[in-house]
C-alpha positions as CSV (number, residue, x, y, z in Angstrom):
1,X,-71.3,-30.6,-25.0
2,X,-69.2,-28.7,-22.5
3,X,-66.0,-30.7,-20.9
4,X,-67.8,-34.0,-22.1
5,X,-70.7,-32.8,-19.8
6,X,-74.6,-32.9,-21.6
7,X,-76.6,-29.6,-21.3
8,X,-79.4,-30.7,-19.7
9,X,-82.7,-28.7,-18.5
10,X,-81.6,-25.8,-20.3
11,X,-78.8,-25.2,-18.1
12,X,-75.6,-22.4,-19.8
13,X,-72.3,-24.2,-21.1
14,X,-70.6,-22.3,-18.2
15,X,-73.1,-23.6,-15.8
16,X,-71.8,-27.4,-15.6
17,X,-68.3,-26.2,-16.0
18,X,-68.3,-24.6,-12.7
19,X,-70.7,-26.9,-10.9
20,X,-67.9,-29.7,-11.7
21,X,-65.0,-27.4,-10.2
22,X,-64.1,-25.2,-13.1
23,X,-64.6,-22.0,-11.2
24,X,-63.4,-20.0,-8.8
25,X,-63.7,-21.3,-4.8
26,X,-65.1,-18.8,-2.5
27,X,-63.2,-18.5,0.7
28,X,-66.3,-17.2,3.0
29,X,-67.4,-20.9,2.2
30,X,-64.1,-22.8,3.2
31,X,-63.5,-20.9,6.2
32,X,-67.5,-21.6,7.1
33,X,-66.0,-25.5,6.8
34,X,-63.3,-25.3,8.6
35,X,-65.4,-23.9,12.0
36,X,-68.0,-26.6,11.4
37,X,-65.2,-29.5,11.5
38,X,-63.5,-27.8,14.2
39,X,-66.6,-28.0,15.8
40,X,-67.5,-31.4,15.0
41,X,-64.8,-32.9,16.8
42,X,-64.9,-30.4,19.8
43,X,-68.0,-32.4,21.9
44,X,-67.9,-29.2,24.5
45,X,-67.8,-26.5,22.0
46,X,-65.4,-24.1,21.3
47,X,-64.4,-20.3,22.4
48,X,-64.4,-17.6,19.4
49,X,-60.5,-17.1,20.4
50,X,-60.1,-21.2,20.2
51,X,-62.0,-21.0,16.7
52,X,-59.8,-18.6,15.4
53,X,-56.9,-20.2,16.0
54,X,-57.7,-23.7,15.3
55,X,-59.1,-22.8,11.8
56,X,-56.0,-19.8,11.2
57,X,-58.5,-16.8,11.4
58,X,-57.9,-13.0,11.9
59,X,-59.9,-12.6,15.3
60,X,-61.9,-10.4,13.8
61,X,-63.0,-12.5,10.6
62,X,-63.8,-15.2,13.1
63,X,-65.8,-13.2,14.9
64,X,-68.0,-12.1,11.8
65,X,-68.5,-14.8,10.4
66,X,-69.5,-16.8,13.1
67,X,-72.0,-14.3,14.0
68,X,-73.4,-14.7,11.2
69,X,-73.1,-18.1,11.6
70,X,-75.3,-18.3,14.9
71,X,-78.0,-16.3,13.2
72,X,-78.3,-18.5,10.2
73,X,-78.5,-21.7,12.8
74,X,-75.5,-23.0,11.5
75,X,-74.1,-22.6,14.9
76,X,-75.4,-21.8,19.1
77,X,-73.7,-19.8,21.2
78,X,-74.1,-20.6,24.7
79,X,-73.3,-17.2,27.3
80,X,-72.9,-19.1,30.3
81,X,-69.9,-20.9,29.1
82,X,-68.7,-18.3,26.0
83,X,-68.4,-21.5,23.7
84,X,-69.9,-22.0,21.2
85,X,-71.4,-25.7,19.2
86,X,-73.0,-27.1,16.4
87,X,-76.3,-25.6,15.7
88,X,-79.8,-26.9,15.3
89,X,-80.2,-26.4,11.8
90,X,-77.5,-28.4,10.8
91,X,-79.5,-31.7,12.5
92,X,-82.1,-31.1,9.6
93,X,-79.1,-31.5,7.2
94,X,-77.6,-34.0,8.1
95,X,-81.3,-35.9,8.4
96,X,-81.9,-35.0,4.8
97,X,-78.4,-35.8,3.7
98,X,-78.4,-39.5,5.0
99,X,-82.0,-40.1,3.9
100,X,-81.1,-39.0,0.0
101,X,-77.4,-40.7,0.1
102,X,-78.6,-44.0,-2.1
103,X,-76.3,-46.3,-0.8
104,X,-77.1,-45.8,2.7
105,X,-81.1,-46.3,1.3
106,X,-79.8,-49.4,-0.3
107,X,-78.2,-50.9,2.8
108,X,-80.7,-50.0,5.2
109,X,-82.5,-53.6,4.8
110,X,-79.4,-55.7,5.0
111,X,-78.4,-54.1,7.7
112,X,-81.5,-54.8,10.0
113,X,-80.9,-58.6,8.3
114,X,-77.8,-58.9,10.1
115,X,-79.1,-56.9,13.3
116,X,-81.8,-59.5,13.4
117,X,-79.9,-62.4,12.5
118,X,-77.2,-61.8,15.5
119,X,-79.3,-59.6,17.9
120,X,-75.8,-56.9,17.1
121,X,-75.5,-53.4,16.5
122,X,-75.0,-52.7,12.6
123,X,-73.4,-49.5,11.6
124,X,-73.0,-47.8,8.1
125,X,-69.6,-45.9,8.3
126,X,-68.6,-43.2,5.4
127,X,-65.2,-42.5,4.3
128,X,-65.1,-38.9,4.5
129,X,-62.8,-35.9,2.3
130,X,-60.3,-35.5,4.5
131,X,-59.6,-39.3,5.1
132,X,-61.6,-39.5,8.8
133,X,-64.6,-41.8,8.7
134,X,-68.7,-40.9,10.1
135,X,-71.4,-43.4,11.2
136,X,-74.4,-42.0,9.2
137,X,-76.8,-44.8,10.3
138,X,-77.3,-47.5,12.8
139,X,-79.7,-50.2,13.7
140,X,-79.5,-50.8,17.6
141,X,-78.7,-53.9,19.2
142,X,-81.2,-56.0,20.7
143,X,-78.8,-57.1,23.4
144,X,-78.9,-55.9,27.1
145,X,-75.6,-54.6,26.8
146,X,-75.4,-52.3,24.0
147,X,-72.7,-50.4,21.9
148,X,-71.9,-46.8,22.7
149,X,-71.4,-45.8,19.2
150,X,-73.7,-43.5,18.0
151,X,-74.8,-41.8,14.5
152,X,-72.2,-39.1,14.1
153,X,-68.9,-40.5,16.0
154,X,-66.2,-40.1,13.7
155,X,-63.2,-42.4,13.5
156,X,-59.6,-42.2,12.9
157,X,-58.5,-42.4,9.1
158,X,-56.0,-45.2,10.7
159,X,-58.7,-47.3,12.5
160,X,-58.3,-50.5,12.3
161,X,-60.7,-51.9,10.4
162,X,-62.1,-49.0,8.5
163,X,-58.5,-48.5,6.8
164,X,-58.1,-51.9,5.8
165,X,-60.9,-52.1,4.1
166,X,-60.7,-49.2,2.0
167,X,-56.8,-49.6,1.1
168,X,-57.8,-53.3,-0.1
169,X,-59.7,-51.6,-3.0
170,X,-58.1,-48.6,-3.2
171,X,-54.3,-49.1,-5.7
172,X,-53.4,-45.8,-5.0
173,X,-53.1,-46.5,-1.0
174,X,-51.8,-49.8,-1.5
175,X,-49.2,-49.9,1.1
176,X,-51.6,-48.6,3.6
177,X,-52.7,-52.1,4.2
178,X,-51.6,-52.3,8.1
179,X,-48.7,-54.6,8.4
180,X,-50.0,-57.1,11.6
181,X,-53.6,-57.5,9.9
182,X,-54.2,-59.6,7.1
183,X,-52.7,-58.8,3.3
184,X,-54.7,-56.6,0.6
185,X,-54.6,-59.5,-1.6
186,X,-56.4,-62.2,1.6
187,X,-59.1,-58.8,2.0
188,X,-59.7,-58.4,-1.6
189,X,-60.2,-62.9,-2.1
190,X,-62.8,-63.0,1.0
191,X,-64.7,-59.6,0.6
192,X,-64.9,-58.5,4.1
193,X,-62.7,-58.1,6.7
194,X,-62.7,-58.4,10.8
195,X,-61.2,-57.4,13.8
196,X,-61.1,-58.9,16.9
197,X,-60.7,-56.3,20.2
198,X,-58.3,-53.9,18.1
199,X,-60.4,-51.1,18.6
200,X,-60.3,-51.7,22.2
201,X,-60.4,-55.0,24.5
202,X,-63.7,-57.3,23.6
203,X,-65.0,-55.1,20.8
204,X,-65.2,-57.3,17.7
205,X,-66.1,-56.2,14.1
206,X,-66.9,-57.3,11.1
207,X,-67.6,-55.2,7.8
208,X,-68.0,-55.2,4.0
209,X,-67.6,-52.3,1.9
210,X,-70.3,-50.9,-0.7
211,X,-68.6,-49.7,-3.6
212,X,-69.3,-46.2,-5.9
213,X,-69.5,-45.9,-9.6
214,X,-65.9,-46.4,-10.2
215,X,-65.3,-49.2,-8.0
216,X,-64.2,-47.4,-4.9
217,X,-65.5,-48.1,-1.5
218,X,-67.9,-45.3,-0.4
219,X,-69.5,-47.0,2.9
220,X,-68.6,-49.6,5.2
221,X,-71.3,-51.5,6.6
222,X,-70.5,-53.2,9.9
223,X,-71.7,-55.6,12.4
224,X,-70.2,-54.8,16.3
225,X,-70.1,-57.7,19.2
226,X,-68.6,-57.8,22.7
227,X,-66.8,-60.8,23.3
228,X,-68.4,-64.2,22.3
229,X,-70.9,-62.2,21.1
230,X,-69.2,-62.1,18.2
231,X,-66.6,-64.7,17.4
232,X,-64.5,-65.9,14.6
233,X,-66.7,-68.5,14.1
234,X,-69.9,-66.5,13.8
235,X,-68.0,-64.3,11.3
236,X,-66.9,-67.6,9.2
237,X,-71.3,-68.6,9.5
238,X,-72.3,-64.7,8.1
239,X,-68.8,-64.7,5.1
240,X,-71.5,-65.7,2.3
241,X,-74.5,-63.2,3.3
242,X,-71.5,-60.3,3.7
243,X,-70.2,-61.0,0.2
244,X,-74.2,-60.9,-1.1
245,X,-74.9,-57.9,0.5
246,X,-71.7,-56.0,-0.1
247,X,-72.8,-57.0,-4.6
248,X,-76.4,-56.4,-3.7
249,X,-76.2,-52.5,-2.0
250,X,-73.8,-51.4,-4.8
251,X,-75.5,-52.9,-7.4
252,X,-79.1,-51.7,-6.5
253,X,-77.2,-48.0,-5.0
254,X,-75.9,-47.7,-8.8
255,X,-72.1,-48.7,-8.3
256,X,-69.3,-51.0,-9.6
257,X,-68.6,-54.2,-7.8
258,X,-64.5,-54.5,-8.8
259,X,-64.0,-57.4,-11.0
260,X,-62.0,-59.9,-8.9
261,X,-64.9,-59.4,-5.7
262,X,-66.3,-62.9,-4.6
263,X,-69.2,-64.0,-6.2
264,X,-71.1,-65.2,-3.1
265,X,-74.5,-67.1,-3.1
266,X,-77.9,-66.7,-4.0
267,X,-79.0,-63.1,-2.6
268,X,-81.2,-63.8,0.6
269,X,-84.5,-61.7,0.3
270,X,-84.7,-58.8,2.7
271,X,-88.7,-58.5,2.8
């Protein structure tokens, strides 16, 4: 045993200890981070002298390492414009990443449930390191008018519903329950939670969270409706399957559904 940690397939004491964190970070990496989330949240791109300073870089170790950046595919450079953007290869990852994150698997079939059962858009939304939150997968509406929120937007770590949810179940961010919504304790008793044109005028949503092996909530899987497309009744008709599907996902995706989370019903099949 190394640090509580198994040797497994043969693998050196020293080997686990590092992959857990117990060795040394390499800067090359971090800074190769930094220019990707700077990137990320720049749609037009960014200039080499606009990526150095955003991410605190010598001009000159900017400039080598996103060269070598662009020539791994990590990044594109476009020389019309001087700006450069995310690159190609980095659509691959991000395919492979979301087909192989379990939870998002596990979801996949609830989420077309409710997309069915109210012709609305369903979104699974991940809390991310740095306390922003992703979409990583969406089933479309089958309304005429449809969302504009696509795979990849990223929201504010203080959007509305998104933070609420994950302070309910999170005691160390207890007080980051927003004051004019409704209490930890009334988000923790009903299981979901909903908001109702906060993120801007007639955009409604509704959302459970899926929970990780210690309890915490690792995706958000919500339902989005304009107007009386989506009303408070329609949220008080779906409270049972939410509170199913929220136990089913983590159960099936290898998490911890908290103690004091609703029971719910019978689980509805998803065949």
């Amino acid at each position: 045993m190394a640090n509580g940690l198994s040797q497994r397939d043969g693998a050196a004491p020293d080997d686990d200890v590092d992959e857990q964190g117990g060795g040394i970070l390499v800067p090359a990496v971090s800074r190769t981070v930094r220019v990707l989330d700077t990137l990320a949240q720049q749609v037009g791109g960014a200039t080499l002298t606009e990526l150095a300073k955003s991410c605190s870089l010598a001009k000159s170790t900017a400039s080598n390492l996103i060269r070598t950046m662009t020539t791994e595919g990590l990044i594109s450079y476009d020389g019309g414009t001087r700006r450069y953007n995310l690159g190609p290869l980095l659509v691959e990852y991000g395919i492979a990443a979301v087909t192989r994150t379990t939870p998002v698997t596990e979801a996949r079939p609830y989420m077309e449930r409710l997309a069915e059962r109210t012709q609305l858009a369903c979104l699974a939304i991940q809390p991310m390191p740095d306390g922003h939150f992703t979409a990583i997968a969406k089933i479309e509406s089958r309304k005429d008018i449809k969302i504009t929120i696509e795979i990849g937007a990223r929201f504010d770590r203080t959007a509305p519903l998104l933070s609420r949810l994950i302070a309910a179940w999170d005691d160390s961010a207890a007080q980051a329950v927003r004051p004019d919504g409704p209490s930890r304790e009334e988000l923790r008793a009903q299981g979901f939670g909903a908001v109702f044109g906060e993120y801007r005028p007639e955009l409604n949503v509704v959302g459970f969270p899926v929970f990780d092996r210690d309890g915490y909530p690792c995706l958000v899987i919500t339902l989005l409706g304009i107007g009386a497309d989506l009303t408070p009744q329609d949220v008080e008709e779906l409270a049972e399957y939410l509170v199913v599907a929220a136990r089913a996902v983590t159960a099936r995706s290898g998490g911890q559904v908290p103690a004091d989370y609703p029971i719910g019903g019978a689980e509805e099949s998803t065949g």
